[in-house]
BAFI-3210 file (N, C-alpha, C; in Angstrom, 3 decimals, decimal comma, padded with zeros to 6 digits):
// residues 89
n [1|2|3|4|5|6|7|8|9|10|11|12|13|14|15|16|17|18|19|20|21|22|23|24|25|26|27|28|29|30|31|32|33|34|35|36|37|38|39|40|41|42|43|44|45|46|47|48|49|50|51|52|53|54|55|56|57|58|59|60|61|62|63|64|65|66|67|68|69|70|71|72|73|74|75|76|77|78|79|80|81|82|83|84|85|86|87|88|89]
n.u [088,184|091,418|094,302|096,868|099,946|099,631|097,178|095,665|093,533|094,425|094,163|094,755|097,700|100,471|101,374|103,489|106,893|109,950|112,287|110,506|108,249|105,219|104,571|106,587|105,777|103,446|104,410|105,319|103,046|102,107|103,838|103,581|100,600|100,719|103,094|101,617|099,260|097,102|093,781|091,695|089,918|086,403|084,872|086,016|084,501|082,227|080,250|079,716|077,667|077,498|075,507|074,342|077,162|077,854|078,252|076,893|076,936|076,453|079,005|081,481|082,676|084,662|087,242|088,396|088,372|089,529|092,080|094,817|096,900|096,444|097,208|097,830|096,568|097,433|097,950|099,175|097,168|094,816|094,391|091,724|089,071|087,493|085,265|085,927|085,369|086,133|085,538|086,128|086,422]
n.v [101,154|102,063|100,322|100,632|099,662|097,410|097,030|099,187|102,304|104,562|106,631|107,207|107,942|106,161|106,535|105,626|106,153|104,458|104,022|105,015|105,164|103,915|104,343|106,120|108,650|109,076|109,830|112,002|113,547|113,655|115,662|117,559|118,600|119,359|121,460|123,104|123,808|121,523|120,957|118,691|116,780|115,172|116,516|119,210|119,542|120,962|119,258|117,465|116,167|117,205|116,672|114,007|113,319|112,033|112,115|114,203|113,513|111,178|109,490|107,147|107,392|106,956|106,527|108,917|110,109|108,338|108,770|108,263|110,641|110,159|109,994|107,779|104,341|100,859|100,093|101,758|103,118|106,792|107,883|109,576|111,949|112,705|114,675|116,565|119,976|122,426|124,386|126,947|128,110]
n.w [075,926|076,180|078,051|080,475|082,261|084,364|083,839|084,382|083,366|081,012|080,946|083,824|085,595|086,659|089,578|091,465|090,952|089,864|091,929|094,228|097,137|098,192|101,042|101,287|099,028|100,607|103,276|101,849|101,528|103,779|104,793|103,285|103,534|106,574|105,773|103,968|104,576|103,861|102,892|102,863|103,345|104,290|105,792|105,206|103,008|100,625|099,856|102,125|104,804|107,892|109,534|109,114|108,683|106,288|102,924|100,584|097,742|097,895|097,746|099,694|102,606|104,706|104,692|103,983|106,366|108,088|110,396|109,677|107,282|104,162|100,500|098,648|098,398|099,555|096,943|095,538|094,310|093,652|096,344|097,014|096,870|094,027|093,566|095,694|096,943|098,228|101,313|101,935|104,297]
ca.u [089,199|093,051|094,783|097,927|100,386|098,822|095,300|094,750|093,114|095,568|094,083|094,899|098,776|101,328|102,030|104,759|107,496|110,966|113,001|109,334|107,201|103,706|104,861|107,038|105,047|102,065|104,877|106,138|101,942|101,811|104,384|102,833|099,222|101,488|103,565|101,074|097,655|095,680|092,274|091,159|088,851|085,160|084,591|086,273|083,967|081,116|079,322|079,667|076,541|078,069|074,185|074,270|078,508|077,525|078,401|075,217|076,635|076,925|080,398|081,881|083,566|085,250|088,715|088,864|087,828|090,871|092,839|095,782|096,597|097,529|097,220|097,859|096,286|098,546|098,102|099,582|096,107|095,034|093,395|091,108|087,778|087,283|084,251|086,005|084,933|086,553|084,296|086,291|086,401]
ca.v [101,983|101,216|099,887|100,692|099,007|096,487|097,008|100,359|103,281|105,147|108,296|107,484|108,119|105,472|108,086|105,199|105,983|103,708|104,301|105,792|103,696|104,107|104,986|107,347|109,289|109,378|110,574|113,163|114,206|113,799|116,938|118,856|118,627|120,147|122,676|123,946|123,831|121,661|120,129|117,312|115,576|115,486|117,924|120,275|120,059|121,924|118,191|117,414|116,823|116,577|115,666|112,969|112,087|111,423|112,791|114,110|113,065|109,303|108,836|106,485|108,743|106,122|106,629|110,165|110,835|107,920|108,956|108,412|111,162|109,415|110,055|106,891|103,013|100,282|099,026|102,900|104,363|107,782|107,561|111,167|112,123|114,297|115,614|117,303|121,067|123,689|124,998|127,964|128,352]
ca.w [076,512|076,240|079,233|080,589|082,962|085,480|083,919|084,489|082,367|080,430|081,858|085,061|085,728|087,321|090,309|092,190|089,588|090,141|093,677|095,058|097,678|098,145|102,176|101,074|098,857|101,861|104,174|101,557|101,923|105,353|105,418|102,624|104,530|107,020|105,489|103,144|105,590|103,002|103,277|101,671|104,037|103,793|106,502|104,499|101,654|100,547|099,706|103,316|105,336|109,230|110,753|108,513|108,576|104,819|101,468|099,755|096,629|098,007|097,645|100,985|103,750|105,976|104,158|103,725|107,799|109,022|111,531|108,900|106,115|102,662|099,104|097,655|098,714|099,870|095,766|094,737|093,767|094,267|097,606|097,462|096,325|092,583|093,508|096,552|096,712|099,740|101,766|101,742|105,406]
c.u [090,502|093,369|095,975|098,551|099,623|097,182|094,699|094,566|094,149|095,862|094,671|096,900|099,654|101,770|102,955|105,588|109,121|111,735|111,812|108,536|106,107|103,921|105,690|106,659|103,708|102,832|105,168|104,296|101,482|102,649|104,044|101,721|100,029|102,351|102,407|099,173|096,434|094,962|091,976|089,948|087,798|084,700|084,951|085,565|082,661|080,064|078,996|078,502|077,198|076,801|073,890|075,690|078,195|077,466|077,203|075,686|076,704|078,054|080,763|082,836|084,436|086,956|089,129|088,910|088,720|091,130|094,236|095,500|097,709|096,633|097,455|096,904|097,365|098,873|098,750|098,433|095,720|093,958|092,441|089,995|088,090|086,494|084,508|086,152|085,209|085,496|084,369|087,100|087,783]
c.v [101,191|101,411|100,427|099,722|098,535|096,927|098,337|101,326|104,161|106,388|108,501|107,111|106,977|106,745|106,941|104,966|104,574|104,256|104,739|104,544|104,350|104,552|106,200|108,803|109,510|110,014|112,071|114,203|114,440|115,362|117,876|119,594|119,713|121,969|123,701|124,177|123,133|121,085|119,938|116,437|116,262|116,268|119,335|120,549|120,391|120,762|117,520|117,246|116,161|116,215|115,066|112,041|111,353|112,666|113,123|114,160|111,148|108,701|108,267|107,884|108,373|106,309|108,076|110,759|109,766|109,025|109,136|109,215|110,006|109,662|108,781|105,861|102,365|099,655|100,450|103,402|104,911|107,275|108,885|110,689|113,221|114,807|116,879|118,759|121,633|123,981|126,596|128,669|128,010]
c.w [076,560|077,563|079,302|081,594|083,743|085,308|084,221|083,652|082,083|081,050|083,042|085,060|086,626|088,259|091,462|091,063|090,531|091,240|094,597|095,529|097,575|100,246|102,487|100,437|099,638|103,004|103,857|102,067|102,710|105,520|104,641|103,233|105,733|107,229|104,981|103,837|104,787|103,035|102,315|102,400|103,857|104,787|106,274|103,246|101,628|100,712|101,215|104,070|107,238|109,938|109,973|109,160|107,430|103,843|100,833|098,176|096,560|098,209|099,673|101,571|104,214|105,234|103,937|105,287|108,103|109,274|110,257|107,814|104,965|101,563|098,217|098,733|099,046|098,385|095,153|094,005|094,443|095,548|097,915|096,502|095,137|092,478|094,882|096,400|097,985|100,327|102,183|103,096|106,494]
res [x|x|x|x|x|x|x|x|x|x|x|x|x|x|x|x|x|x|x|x|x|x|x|x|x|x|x|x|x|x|x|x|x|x|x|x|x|x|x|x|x|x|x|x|x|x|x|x|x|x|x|x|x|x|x|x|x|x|x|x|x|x|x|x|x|x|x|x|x|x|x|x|x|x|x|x|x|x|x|x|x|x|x|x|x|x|x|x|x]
***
């Protein structure tokens, strides 16, 4: 697989472009989450098991259930789950 900037997969997109922080783009998502009502955490998803507090596809929880909302890491990667599925509700 070809690399791109700082080692990462081509596929995956540089999403802190030039003048953009990695606190600024988590604030701009802090007011989208906001404006637009949207759920992303694992209590919102179908994979969800809450009498566990565990993913029944395995994936870790402890970053998607902080207390803080953010979309990126403090290194600018995406900070969300791709198996996340609505629950509709």
């Amino acid at each position: 697989m070809s690399r791109g900037l700082g080692n990462r997969p081509v596929f995956q997109p540089q999403l802190v472009h030039q003048g953009e922080t990695v606190a600024g783009l988590n604030a701009q998502f802090l007011a989208d989450v906001a404006e637009y009502s949207l759920e992303f955490r694992c209590r919102d998803c179908v994979y969800f098991a809450p009498s566990r507090d565990a993913c029944t596809l395995g994936w870790t929880v402890e970053a998607l259930n902080a207390d803080a909302i953010e979309i990126l890491d403090a290194k600018g990667e995406p900070a969300f789950c791709k198996a996340f599925e609505p629950t509709g509700s």
